[in-house]
C-alpha positions as CSV (number, residue, x, y, z in Angstrom):
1,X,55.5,-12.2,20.9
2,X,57.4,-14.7,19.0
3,X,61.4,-15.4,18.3
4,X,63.5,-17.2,15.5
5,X,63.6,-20.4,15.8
6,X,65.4,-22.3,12.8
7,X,63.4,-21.2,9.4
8,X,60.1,-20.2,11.9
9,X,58.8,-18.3,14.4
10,X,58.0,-20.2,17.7
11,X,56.7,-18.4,21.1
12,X,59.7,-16.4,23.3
13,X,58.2,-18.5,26.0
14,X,59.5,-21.7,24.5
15,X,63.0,-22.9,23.9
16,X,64.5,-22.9,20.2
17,X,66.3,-26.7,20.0
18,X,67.1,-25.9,16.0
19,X,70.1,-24.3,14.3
20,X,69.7,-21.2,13.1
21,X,68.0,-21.0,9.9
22,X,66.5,-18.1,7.8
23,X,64.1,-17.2,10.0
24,X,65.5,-14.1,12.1
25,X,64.2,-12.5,15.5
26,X,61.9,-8.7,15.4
27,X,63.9,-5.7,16.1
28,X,63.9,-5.0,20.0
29,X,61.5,-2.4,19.4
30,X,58.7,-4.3,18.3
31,X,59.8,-7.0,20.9
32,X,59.2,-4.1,23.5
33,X,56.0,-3.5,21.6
34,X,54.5,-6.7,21.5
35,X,55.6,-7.0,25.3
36,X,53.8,-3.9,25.8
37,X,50.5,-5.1,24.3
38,X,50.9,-8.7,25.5
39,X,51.0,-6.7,29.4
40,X,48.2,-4.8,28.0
41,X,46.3,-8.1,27.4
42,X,47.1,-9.4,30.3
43,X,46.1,-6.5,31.9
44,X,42.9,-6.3,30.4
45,X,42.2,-10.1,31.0
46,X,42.9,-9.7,34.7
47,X,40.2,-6.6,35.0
48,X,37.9,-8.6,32.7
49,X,38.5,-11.8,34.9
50,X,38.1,-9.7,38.3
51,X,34.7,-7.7,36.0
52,X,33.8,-11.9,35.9
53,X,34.4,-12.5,39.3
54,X,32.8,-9.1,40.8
55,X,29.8,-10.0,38.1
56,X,29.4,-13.7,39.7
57,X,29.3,-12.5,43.3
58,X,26.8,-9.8,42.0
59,X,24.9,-12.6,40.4
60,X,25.4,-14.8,43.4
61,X,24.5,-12.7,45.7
62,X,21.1,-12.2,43.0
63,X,20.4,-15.6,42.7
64,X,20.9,-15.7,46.5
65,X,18.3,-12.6,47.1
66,X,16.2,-14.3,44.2
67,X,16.5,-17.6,46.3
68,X,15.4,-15.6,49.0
69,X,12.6,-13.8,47.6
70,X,11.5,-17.1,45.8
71,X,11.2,-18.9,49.5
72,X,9.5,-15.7,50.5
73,X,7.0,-16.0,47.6
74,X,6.4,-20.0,48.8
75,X,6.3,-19.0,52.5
76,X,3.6,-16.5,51.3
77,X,1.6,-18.4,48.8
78,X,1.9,-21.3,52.0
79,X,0.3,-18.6,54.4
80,X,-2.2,-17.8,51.8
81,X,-2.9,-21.2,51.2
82,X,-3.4,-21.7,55.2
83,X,-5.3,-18.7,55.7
84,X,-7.8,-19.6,52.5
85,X,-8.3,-23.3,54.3
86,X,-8.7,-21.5,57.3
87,X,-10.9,-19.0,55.7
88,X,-12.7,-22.3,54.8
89,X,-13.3,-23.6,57.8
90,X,-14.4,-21.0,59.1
91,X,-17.0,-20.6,56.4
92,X,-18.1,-24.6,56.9
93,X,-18.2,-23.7,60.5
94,X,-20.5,-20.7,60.1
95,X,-22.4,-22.1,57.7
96,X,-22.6,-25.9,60.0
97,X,-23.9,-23.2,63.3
98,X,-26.2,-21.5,60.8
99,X,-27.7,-24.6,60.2
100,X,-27.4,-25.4,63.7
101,X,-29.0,-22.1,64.5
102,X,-31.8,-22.8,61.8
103,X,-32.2,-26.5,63.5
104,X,-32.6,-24.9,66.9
105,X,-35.1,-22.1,65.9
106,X,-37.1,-24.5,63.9
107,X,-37.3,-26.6,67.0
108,X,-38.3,-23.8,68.9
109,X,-41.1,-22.8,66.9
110,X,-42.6,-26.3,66.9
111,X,-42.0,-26.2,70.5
112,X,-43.6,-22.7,70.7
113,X,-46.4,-24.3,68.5
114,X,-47.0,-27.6,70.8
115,X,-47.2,-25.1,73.7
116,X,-49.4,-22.8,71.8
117,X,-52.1,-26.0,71.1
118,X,-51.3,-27.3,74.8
119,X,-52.7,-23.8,76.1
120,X,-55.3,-23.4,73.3
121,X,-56.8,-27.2,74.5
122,X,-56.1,-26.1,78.5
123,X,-57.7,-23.3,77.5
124,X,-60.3,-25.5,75.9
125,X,-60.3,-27.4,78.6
126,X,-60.9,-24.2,81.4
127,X,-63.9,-22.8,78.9
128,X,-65.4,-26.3,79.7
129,X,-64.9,-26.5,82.9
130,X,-66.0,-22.5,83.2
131,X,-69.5,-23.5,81.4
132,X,-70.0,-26.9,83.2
133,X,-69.3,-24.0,86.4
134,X,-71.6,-22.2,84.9
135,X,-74.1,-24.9,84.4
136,X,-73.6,-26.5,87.8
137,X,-74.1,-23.1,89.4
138,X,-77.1,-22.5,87.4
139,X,-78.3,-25.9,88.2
140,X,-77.6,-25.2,91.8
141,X,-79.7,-22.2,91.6
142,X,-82.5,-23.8,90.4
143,X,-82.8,-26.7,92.7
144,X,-82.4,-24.1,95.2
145,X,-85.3,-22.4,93.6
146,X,-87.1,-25.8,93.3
147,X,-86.4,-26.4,97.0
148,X,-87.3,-23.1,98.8
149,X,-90.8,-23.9,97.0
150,X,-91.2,-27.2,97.9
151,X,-90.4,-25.8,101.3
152,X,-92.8,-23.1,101.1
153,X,-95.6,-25.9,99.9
154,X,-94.3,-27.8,103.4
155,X,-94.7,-25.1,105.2
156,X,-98.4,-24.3,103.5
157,X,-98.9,-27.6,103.7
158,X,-98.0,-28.0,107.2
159,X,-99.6,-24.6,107.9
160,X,-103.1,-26.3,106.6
161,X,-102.6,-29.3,108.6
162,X,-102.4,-26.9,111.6
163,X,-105.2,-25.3,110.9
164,X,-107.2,-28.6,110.0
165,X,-106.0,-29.5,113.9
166,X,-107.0,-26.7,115.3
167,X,-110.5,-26.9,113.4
168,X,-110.8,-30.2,114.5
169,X,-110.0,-29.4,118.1
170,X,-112.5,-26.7,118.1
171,X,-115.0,-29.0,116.3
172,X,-114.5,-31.5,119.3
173,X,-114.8,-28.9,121.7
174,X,-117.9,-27.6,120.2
175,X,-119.4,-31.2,120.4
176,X,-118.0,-31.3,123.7
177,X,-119.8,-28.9,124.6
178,X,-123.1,-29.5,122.5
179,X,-123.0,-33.1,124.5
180,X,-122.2,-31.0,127.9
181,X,-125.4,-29.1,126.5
182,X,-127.8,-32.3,126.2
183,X,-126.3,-33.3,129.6
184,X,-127.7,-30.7,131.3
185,X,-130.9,-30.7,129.2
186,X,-131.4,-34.8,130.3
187,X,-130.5,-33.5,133.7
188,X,-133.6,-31.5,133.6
189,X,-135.5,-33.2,132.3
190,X,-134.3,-36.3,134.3
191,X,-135.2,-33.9,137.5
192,X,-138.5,-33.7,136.3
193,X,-139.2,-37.2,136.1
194,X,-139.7,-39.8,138.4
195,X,-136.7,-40.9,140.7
196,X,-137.1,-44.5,139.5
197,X,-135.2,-42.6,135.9
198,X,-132.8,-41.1,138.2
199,X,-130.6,-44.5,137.8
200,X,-131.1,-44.5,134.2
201,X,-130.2,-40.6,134.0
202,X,-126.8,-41.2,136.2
203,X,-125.8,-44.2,134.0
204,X,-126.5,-42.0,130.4
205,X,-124.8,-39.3,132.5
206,X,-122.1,-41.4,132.9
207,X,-121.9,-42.7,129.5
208,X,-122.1,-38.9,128.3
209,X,-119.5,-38.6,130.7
210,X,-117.5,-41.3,129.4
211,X,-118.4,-40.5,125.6
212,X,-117.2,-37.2,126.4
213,X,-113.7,-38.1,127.8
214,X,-113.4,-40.6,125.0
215,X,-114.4,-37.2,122.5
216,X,-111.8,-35.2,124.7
217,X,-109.1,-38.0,124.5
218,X,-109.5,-38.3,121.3
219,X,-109.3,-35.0,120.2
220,X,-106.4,-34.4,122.4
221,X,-104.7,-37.4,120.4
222,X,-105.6,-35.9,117.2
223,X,-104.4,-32.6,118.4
224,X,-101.3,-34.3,119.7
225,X,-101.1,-35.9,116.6
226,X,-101.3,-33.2,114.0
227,X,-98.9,-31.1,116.7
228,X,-96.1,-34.2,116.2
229,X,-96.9,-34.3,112.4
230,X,-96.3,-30.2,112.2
231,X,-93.0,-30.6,114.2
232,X,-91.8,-33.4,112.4
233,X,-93.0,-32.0,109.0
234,X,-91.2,-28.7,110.1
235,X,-88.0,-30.8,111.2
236,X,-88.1,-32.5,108.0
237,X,-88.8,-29.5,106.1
238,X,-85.9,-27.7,108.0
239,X,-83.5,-30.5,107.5
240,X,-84.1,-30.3,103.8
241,X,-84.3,-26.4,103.9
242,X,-80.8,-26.9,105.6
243,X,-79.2,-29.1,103.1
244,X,-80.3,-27.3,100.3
245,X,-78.6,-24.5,102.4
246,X,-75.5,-26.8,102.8
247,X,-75.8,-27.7,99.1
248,X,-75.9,-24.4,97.8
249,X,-73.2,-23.3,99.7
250,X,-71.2,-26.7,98.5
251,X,-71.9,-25.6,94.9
252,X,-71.3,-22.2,95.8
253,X,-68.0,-23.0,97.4
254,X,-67.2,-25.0,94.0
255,X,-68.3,-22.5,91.6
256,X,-65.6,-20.0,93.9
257,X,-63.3,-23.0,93.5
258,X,-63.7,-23.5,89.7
259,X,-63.3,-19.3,89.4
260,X,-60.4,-19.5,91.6
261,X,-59.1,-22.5,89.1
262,X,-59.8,-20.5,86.1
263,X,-58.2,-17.0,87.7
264,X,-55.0,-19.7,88.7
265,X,-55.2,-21.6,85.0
266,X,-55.3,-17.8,83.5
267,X,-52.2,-16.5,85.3
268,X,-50.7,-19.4,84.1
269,X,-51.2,-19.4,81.1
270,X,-50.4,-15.4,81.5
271,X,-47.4,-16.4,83.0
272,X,-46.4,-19.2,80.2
273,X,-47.5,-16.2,77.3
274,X,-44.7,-14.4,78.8
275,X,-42.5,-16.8,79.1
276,X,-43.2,-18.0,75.5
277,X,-42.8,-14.4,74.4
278,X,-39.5,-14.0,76.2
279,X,-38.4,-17.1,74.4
280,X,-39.6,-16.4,71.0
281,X,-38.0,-12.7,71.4
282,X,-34.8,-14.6,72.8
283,X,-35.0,-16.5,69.9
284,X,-35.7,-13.8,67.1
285,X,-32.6,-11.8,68.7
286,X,-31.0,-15.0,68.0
287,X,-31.5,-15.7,64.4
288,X,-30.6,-11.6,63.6
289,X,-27.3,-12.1,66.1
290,X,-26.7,-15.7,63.7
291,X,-28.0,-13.7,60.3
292,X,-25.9,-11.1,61.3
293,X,-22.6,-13.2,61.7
294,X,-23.8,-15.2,58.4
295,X,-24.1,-12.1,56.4
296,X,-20.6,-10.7,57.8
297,X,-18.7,-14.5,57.3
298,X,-20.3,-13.8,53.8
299,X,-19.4,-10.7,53.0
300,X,-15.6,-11.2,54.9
301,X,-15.5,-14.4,52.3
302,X,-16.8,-12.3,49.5
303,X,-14.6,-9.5,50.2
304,X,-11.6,-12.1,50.4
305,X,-12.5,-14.0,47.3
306,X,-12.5,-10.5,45.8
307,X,-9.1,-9.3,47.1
308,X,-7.9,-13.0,45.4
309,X,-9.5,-12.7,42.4
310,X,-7.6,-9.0,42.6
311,X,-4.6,-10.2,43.7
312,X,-4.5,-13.3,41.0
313,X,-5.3,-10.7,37.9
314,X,-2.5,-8.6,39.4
315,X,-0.7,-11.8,39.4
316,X,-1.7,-13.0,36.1
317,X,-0.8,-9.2,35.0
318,X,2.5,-9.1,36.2
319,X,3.2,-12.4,34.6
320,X,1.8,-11.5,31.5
321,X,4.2,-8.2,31.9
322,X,7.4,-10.5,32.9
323,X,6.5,-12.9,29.4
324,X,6.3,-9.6,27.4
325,X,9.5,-7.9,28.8
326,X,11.4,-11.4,28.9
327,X,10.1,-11.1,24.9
328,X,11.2,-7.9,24.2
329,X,14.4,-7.7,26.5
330,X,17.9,-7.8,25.3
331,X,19.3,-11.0,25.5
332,X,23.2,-9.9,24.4
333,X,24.9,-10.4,27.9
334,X,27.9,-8.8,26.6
335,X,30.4,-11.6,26.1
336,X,32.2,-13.0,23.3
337,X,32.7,-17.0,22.1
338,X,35.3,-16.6,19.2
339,X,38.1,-18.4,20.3
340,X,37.0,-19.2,24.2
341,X,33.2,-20.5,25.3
342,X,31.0,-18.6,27.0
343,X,31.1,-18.4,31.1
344,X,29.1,-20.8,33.2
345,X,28.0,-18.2,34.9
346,X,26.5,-16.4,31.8
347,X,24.0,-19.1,31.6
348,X,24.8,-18.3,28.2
349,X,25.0,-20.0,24.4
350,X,27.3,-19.3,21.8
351,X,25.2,-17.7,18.9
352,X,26.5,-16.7,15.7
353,X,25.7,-12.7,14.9
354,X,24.9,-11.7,11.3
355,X,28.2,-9.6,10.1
356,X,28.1,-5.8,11.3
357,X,29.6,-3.2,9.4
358,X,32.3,-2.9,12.3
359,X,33.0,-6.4,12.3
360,X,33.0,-8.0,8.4
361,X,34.1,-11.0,9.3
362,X,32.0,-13.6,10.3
363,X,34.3,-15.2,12.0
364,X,34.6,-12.9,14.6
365,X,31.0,-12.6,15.5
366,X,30.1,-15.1,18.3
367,X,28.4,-14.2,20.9
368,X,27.0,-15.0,24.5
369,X,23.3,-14.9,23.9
370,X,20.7,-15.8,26.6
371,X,17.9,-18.4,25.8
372,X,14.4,-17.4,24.6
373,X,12.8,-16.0,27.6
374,X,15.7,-15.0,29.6
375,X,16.9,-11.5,30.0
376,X,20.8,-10.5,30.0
377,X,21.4,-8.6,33.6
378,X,25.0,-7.6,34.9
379,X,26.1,-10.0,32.0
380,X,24.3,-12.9,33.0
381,X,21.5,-14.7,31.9
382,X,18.3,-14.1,34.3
């Protein structure tokens, strides 16, 4: 609304310092009209200014939630990031006690396998000593056999010694008794003959006598003799008789001792079978129990790496979707730039619109446009 001022129009809110001139003030009505409007406008400005302000706590309070969701996204991808290091970790850990595992196991079987060619060379050694057994008993046997012959020989032998004794006894005896014989035939005979013999019969008689004794002594020393060599031949051969006794029952005592060696040696190495056993079956529940946890680690990473890979395409997707929609989106946020610029807020530029057939001039048609790749929400630029 404008008054007269001098030959022009100024504003009614300013003060006319010219005369009157040519220039003359609007009839009242169109003064009450223009009023009108200009409340209208001012009106309309304060609903579009409180529209501004109600849109930029909106947008705040967006940008704010955005801000929000945004730290929630990095707190997220943060947590993912953690958990896939730790997911990691876990994996190097696995895998570092699989090869742990595998370390152990492989020390177990060439500890298995040293045992295994310890027993197999005890066991070596036991089937040596079980044949030299064998061959020492066999051995014994034989000298036992040797020596209860050469103790039945001593005994024949001693046997015939007797029996030369007594044959010699009875041969003295016999010639004792042949001489006793002739004695008593010189007796006679000596009877017969003169006296003057009878000296010469008494001294042969006591030769004979004599001779006889000497026969007797001597057979009774031979006798005596062959009697001390039976008894010391029989001593002998009974001292031999018992140390081949005592011998064989030495090399029987050993052979028991070498059995009772092997039958100790064998439930050892009974004893270490099982104890190997256990350890290999210890050991085989070992490697499944590790094989087991490999295989799950593997399949938890696989099925992890799988969910990423999911949750990346869905990712990758929904960015692909946001680039298309930000493409395709209306960008007009609504506002105009033909005499004022476009609100902060807006995020907006000032773009000159091609002339519509509601608005001709061109002139009139500036706009608040949002940049390429932003969308126009609530009449701001997001």
């Amino acid at each position: 609304m404008s008054n007269a001022c001098g030959d022009s129009c100024i504003s009614a809110s300013y003060t006319c310092r010219k005369e009157k001139g040519c220039a003359c003030d609007a009839p009242q009505s169109e003064k009450d009209a223009a009023r009108k409007k200009a409340e209208e406008a001012a009106k309309k400005k304060r609903e579009e200014e409180e529209a501004i302000e109600k849109a930029a706590k909106a947008a705040e309070k967006k940008a704010a939630e955005e801000k929000k969701a945004a730290e929630d996204k990095e707190k997220s991808e943060k947590d993912a990031a953690e958990k896939a290091e730790k997911a990691d970790k876990a994996e190097r850990s696995a895998k570092s006690a699989q090869e742990k595992a595998a370390k152990e196991e492989m020390k177990k079987i060439k500890d298995a396998e040293e045992k295994a060619e310890k027993k197999k060379r005890k066991d070596e050694e036991l089937d040596e000593k079980a044949a030299a057994a064998e061959k020492a008993e066999k051995k014994a046997a034989e000298k036992a056999e040797k020596d209860a012959a050469k103790k039945e020989k001593a005994n024949k032998d001693a046997a015939e010694k007797k029996q030369k004794a007594a044959d010699a006894a009875e041969k003295a005896g016999k010639a004792a008794k042949e001489v006793s014989q002739k004695i008593k035939e010189n007796e006679q005979k000596a009877a017969d003959r003169a006296a003057q013999e009878e000296l010469d019969v008494k001294a042969a008689a006591a030769a004979a006598e004599r001779e006889q004794k000497a026969e007797e002594k001597k057979a009774k020393a031979e006798k005596a003799k062959a009697e001390k060599a039976k008894k010391a031949n029989d001593e002998k051969a009974e001292k031999d008789a018992n140390e081949k006794a005592a011998k064989a029952l030495a090399a029987e005592k050993a052979v028991k001792a070498e059995e009772k060696a092997a039958e100790v040696a064998e439930k050892e190495a009974a004893t270490k079978k099982e104890i190997s056993d256990k350890a290999d079956e210890k050991a085989d529940k070992k490697e499944k129990i590790a094989k087991a946890k490999a295989n799950e680690a593997a399949k938890k990473k696989s099925d992890e790496m799988a969910e990423k890979a999911a949750e990346k395409k869905s990712k990758e997707a929904a960015e692909k979707a946001e680039i298309e929609r930000r493409r395709t989106c209306n960008r007009d946020t609504g506002g105009t730039c033909n005499v004022f610029p476009c609100y902060e807020y807006r995020k907006a530029k000032c773009e000159k619109q091609a002339a519509s057939m509601w608005s001709m001039s061109s002139w009139w048609n500036y706009k608040c446009i949002c940049p390429e790749g932003k969308c126009a929400e609530n009449g701001m630029c997001n």
